[in-house]
C-alpha positions as CSV (number, residue, x, y, z in Angstrom):
1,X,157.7,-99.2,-15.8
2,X,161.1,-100.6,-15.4
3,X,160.6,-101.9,-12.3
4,X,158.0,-104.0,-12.7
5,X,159.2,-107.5,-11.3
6,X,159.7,-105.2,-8.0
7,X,156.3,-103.3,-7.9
8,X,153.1,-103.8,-6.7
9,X,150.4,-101.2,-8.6
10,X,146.8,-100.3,-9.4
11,X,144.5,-97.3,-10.8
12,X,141.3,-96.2,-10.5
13,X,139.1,-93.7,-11.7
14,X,136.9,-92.7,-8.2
15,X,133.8,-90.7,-8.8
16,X,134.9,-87.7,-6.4
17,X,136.9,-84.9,-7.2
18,X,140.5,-84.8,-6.6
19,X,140.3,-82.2,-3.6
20,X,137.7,-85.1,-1.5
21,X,140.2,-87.7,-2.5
22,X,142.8,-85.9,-1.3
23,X,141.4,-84.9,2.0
24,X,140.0,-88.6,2.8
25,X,143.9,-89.6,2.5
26,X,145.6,-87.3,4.5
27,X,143.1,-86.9,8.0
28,X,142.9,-89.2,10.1
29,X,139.4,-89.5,10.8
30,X,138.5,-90.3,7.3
31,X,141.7,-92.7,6.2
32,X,140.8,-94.7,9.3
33,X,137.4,-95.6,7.7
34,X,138.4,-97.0,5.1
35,X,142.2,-98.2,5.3
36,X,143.2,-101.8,4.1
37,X,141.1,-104.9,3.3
38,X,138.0,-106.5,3.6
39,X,136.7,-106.5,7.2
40,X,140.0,-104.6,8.7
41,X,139.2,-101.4,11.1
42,X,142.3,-98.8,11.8
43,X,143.7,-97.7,15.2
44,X,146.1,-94.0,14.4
45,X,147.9,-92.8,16.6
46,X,149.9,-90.4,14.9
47,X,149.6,-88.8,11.2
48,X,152.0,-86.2,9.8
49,X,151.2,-85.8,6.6
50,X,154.4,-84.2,5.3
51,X,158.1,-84.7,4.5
52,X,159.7,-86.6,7.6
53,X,156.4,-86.5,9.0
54,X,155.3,-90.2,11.1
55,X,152.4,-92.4,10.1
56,X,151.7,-94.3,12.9
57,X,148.6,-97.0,12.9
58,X,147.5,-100.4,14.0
59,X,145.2,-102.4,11.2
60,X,143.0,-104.8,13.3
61,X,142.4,-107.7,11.2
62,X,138.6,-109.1,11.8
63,X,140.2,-112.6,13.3
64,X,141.4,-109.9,15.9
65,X,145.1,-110.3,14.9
66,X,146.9,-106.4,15.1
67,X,149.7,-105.5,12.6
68,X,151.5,-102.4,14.0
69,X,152.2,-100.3,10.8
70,X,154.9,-97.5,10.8
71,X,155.4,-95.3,7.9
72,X,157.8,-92.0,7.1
73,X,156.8,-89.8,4.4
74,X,159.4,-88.5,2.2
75,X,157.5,-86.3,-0.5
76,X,154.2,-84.5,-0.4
77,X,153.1,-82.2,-3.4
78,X,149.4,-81.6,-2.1
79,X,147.0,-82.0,-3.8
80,X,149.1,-84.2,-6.8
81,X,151.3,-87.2,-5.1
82,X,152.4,-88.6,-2.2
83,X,155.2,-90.7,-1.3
84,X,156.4,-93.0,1.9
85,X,158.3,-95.3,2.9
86,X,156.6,-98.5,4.7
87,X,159.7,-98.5,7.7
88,X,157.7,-101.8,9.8
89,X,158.2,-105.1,8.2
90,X,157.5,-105.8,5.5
91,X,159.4,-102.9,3.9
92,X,158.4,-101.2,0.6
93,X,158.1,-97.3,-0.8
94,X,154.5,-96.9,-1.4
95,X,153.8,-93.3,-4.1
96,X,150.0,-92.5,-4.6
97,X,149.6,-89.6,-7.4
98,X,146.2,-88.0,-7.6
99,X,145.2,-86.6,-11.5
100,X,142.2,-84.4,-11.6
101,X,139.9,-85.7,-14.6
102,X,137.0,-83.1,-14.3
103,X,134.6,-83.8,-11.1
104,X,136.6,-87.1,-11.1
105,X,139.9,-88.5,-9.7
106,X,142.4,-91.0,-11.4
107,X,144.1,-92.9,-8.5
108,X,147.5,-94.6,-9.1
109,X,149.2,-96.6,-6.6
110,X,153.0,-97.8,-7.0
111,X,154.2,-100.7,-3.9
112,X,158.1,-101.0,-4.5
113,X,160.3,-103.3,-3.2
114,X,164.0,-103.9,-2.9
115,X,163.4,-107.0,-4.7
116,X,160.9,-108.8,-6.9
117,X,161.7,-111.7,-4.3
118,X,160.3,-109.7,-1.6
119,X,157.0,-108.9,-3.4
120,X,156.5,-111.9,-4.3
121,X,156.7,-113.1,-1.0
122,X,153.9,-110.5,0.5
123,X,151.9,-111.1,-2.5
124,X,151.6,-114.9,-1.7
125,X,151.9,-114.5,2.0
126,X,149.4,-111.4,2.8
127,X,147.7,-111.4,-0.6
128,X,148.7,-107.9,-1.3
129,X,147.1,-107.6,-4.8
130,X,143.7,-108.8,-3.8
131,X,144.2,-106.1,-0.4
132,X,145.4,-103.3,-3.0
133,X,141.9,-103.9,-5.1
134,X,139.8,-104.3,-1.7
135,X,141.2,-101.1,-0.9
136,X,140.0,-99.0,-3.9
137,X,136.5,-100.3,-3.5
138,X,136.0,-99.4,0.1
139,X,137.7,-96.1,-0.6
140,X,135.2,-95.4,-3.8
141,X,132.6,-96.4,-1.2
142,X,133.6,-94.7,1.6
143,X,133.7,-91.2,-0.9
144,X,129.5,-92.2,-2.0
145,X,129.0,-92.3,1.4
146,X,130.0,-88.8,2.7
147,X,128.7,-87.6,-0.4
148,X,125.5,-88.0,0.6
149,X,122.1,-86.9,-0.6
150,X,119.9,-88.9,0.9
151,X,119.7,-91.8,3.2
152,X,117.5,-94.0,5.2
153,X,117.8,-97.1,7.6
154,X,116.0,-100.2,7.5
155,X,116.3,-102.8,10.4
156,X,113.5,-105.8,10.1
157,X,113.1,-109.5,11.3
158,X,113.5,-112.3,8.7
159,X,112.2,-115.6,9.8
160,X,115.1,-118.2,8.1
161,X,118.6,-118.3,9.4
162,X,121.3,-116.2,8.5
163,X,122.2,-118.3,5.9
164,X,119.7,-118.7,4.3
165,X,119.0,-114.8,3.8
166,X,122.7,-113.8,2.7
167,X,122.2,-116.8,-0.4
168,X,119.3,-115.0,-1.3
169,X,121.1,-111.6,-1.8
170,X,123.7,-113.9,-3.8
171,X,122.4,-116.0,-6.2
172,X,120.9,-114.4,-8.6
173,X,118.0,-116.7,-9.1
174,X,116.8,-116.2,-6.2
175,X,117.4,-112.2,-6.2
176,X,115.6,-112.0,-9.4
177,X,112.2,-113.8,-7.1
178,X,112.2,-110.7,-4.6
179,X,114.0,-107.5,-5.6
180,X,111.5,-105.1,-5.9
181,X,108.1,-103.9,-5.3
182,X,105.0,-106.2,-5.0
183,X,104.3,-107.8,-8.2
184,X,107.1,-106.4,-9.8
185,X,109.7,-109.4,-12.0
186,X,113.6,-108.9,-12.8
187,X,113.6,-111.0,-16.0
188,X,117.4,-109.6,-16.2
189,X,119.2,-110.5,-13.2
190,X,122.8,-110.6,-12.7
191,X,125.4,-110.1,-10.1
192,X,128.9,-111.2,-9.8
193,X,130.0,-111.4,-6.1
194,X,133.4,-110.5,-6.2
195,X,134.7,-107.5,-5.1
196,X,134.0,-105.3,-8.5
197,X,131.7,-107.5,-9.5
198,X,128.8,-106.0,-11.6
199,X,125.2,-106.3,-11.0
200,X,122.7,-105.8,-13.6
201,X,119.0,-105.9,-13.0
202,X,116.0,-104.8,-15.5
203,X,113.3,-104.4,-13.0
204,X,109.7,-104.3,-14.9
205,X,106.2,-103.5,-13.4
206,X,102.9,-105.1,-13.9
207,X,101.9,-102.7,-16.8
208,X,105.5,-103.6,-18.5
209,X,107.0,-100.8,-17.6
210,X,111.3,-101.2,-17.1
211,X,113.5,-99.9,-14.5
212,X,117.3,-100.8,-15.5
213,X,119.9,-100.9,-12.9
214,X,123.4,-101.3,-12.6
215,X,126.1,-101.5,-9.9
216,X,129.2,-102.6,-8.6
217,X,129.8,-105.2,-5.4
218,X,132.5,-103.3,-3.4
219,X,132.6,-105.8,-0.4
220,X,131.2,-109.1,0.7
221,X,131.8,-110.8,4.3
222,X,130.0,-114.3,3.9
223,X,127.4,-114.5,5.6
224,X,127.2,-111.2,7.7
225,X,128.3,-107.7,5.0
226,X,127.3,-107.0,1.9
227,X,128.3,-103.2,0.8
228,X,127.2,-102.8,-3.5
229,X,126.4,-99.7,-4.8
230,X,123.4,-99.6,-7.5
231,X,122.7,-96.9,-10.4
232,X,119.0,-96.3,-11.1
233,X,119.2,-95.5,-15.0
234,X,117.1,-93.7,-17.7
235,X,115.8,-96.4,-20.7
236,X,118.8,-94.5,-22.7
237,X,121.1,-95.9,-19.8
238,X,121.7,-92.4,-18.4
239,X,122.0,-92.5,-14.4
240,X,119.4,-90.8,-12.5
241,X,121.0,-91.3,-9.0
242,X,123.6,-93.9,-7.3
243,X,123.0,-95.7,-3.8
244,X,125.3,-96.9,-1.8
245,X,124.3,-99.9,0.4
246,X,125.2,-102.1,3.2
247,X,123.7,-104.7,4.0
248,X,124.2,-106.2,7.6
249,X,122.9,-109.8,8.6
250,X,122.9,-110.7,12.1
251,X,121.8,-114.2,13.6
252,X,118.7,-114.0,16.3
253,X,117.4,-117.3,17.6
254,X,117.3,-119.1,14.4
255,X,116.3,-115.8,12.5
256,X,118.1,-112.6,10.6
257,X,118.5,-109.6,11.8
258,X,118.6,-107.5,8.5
259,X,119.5,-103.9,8.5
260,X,119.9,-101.9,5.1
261,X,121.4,-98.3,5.0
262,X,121.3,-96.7,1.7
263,X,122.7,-93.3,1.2
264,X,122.1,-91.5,-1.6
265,X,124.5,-89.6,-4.4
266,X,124.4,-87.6,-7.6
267,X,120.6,-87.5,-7.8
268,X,119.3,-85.9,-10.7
269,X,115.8,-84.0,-11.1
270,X,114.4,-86.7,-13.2
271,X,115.5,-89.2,-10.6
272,X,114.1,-87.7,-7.7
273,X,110.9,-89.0,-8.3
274,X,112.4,-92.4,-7.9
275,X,113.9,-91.6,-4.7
276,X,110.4,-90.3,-3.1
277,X,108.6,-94.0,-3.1
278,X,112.3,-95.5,-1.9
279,X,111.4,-96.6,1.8
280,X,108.2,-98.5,0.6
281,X,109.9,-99.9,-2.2
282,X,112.0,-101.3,-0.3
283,X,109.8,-102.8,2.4
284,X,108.1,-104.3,-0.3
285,X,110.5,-106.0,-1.4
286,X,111.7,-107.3,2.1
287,X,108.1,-108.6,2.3
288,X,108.8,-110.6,-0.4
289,X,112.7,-112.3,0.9
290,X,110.5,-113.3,3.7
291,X,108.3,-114.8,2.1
292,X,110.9,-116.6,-0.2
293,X,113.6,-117.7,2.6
294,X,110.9,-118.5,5.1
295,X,110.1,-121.3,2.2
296,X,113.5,-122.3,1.4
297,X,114.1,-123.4,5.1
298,X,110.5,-125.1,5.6
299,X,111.5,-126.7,2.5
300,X,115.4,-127.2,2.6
301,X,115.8,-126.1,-0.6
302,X,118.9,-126.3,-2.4
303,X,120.6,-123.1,-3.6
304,X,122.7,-124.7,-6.5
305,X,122.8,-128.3,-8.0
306,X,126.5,-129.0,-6.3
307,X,125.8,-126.8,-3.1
308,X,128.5,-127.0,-0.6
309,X,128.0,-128.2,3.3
310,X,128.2,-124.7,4.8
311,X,128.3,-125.3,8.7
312,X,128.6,-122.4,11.1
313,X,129.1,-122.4,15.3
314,X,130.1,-119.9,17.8
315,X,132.4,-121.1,20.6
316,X,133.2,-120.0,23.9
317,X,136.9,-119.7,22.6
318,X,139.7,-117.5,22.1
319,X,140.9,-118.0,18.2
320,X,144.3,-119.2,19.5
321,X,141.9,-122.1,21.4
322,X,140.3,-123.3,18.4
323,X,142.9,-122.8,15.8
324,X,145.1,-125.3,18.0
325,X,142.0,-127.6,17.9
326,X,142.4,-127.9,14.4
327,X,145.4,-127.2,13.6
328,X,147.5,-129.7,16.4
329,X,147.1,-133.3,15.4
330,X,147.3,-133.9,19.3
331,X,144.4,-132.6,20.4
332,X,142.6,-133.1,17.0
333,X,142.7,-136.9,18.4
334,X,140.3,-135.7,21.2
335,X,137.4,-134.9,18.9
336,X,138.5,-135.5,15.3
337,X,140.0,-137.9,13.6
338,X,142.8,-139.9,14.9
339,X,145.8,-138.7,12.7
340,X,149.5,-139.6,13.2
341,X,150.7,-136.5,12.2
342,X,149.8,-133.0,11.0
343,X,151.2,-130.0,10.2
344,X,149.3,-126.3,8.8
345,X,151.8,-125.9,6.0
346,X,150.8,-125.9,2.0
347,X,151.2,-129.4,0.5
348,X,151.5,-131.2,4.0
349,X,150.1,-134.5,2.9
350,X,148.3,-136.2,5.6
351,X,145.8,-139.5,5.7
352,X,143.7,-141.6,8.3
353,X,140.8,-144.0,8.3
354,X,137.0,-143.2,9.0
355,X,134.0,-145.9,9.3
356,X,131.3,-145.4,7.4
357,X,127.3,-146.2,9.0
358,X,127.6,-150.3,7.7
359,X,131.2,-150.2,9.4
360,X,133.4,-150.5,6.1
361,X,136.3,-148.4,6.9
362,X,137.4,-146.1,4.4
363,X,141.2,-144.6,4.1
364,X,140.8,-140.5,3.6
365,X,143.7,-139.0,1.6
366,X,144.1,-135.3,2.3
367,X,146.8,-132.8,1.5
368,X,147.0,-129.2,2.9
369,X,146.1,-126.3,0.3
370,X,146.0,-123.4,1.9
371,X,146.7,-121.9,5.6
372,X,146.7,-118.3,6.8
373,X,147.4,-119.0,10.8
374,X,144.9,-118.3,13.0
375,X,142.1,-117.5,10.1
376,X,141.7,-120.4,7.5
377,X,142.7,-123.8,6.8
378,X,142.0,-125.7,3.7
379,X,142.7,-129.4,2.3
380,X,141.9,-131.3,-0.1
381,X,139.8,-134.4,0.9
382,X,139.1,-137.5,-1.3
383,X,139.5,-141.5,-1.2
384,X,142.0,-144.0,-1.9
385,X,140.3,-146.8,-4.0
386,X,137.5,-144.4,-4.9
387,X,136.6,-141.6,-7.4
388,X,135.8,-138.5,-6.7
389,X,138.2,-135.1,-4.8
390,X,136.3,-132.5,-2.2
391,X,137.9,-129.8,-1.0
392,X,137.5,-128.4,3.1
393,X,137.9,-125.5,4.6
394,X,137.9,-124.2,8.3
395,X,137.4,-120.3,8.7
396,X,138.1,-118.6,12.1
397,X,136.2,-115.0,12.9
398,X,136.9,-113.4,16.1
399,X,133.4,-112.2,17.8
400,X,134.3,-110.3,20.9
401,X,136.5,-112.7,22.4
402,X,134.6,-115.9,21.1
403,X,135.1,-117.6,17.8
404,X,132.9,-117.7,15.0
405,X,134.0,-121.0,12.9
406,X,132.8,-121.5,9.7
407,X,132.9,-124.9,8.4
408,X,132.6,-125.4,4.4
409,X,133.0,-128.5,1.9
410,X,132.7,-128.2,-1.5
411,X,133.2,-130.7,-4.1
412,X,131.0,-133.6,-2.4
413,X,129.1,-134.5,-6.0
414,X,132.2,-135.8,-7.5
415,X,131.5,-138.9,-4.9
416,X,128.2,-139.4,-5.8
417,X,128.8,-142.8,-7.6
418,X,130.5,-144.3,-4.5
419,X,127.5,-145.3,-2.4
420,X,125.1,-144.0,0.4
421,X,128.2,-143.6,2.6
422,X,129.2,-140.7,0.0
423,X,125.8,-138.9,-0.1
424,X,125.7,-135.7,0.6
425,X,123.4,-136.0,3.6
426,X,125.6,-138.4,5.6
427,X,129.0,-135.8,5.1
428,X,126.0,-132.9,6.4
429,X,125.2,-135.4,9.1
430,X,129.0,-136.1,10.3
431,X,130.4,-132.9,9.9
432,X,126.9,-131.4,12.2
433,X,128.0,-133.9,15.1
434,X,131.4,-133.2,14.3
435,X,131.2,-129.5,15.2
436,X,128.3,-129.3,17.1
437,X,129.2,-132.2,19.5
438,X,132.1,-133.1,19.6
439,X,134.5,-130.0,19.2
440,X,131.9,-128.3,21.2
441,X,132.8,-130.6,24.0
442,X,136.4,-130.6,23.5
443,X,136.4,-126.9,23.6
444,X,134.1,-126.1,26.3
445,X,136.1,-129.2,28.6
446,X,139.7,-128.5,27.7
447,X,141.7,-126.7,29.7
């Protein structure tokens, strides 16, 4: 196109035929489902679908931020392409065409903006690529979904954290030890956890016998959503039937709350066999995650050689609270470190001194790498006079009114050589009282 330093675009073959497609983007009460990124719901209040006609919405981030949204459409050739103009800030024309391609639906998406400055600005501020590609997966999902042939619900106990559970969904070597019925092995195991990452698993029997899958990860929310979809396939690779799941993990008293809901979709008469034994199967292999995750956390066993501190609270706190406990060197003085100056902007370059468990005091140098206000902070966290570079992160999550805070650093192994003050135990150790004590106590005291 000729406009390509000024647009924003993506395609997509969905699995749905173009009269489905075309009616989950134009009524309300299907567009709301599945609208924007990763973890945002939708709020319409008004939705004309034709020329001059108002789009009128609220996107409800899942730090609770709302963005007001206000659109006027200016063509609409039903069921082939649509066209409006984006009239709230930030301002673009946004065309969607819909091409029949049999029972499926090629999907192509055009953002324009007045200038290549201005879209470059929303894709580094908002990440507007990364939304646009979130956006086809939950729609593709959304479309299995209400395509349904058959579903069920599963809701059981784990006994390990939350934590603990999700890693075993996402590391593959640790998938490949439970997926499946009782005795069952996966001696292929793969899955990429990005959204439209692929997942490929050869799951055999005791007499030998294979059962290939494939799928695609349409959306991940560490540590609580997981939403794949998996193809049961024929040893010729044919599909017999795709599921749609989503995976829910919820934190009870130092256990997981695991619920699965798989729905069912394009289930062939060879694969409905498959489907008949699909509740057991399952709790099968749930029996087995237990079993697995319930020795992982008697055992603290590592997931990966270089994992990272991952260190999760809920607080009694507004977003806005703890953001400004992190973010505001003043009252990061109160339960921190004491820092002369800091500021949430990209390349902010900051340092201060810490005191190690023999007393030697130790100059941190840290400089600011990424910041989306109110939702994440990251910086980069190493040494002077030492070898080694880490990298933190703080992530905010709005849980009805309090503050879920997730806490992750990454890169610790790089200090290994520096002495016990490095070791990965004593960074778990401080950053535990760090978060657990003493913002805690700041938060729950300050007024």
């Amino acid at each position: 196109m000729a406009n390509t330093d000024r647009e924003l675009s993506i395609s997509r073959v969905l699995n749905a035929p173009r009269e489905l497609v075309w009616k989950v983007w134009t009524e309300p009460d299907h567009i709301k489902n599945w609208w924007g990124p990763n973890g945002f719901t939708n709020t319409i209040f008004k939705m004309e679908v034709k020329p001059g006609g108002i789009w009128d919405f609220i996107m409800h981030g899942p730090d609770g931020t709302d963005y007001k949204n206000k659109s006027v459409y200016k063509e609409v050739v039903k069921p082939e392409r649509i066209v409006y103009d984006h009239v709230s800030g930030p301002k673009f024309q946004f065309t969607v065409t819909f091409t029949a391609q049999g029972k499926k639906t090629l999907i192509k998406i055009q953002m324009l903006f007045k200038t290549a400055a201005e879209k470059n600005k929303i894709v580094k501020e908002f990440r507007a690529g990364e939304g646009l590609e979130q956006n086809m997966y939950k729609l593709d999902a959304y479309l299995k979904k209400i395509s349904v042939v058959k579903e069920m619900t599963i809701t059981r106990i784990i006994n390990a954290p939350r934590a603990i559970v999700f890693n075993a969904w996402t590391d593959a070597k640790q998938l490949a030890k439970w997926w499946g019925p009782k005795d069952f092995t996966n001696p292929v195991c793969e899955i990429d956890t990005n959204p439209g990452g692929a997942i490929l698993i050869h799951m055999t029997s005791p007499d030998g016998t294979m059962y290939p899958m494939d799928g695609t990860v349409h959306e991940i929310i560490e540590p609580a959503k997981i939403i794949f979809s998996s193809n049961a396939l024929d040893t010729a690779g044919n599909r017999l039937f795709e599921v749609l799941n989503t995976v829910t993990f919820n934190e009870e008293d130092g256990k997981t709350k695991l619920t699965i809901h798989a729905v069912v979709s394009e289930l062939t008469d060879e694969g409905k066999s498959y489907t008949n034994g699909m509740i057991e199967g399952w709790n099968q292999s749930i029996d087995r995650l237990d079993e697995l995750v319930m020795n992982n956390a008697r055992n603290k066993i590592e997931i990966k050689s270089n994992n990272p501190i991952e260190l999760e609270r809920i607080f009694n706190a507004s977003v806005e609270k703890v953001w400004q406990a992190i973010a505001d060197s003043k009252q990061m003085k109160h339960w921190y470190f004491d820092l002369e100056d800091f500021k949430p902007e990209v390349g902010f370059k900051f340092q201060f001194a810490g005191v190690g468990k023999n007393g030697d005091t130790y100059i941190h140098l840290c400089e600011v790498k990424e910041v989306i206000p109110k939702r994440k902070l990251s910086y980069s966290w190493k040494y002077k006079g030492y070898e080694g570079s880490s990298l933190l992160t703080f992530e905010l999550f709005d849980e009805a009114g309090k503050t879920r805070l997730k806490l992750t650093h990454e890169g610790m192994e790089s200090f290994s050589s520096n002495g016990p003050d490095f070791a990965r135990e004593s960074f778990a150790e401080g950053w535990n009282h760090i978060i657990n004590i003493s913002l805690k106590g700041f938060l729950e005291t300050e007024k």
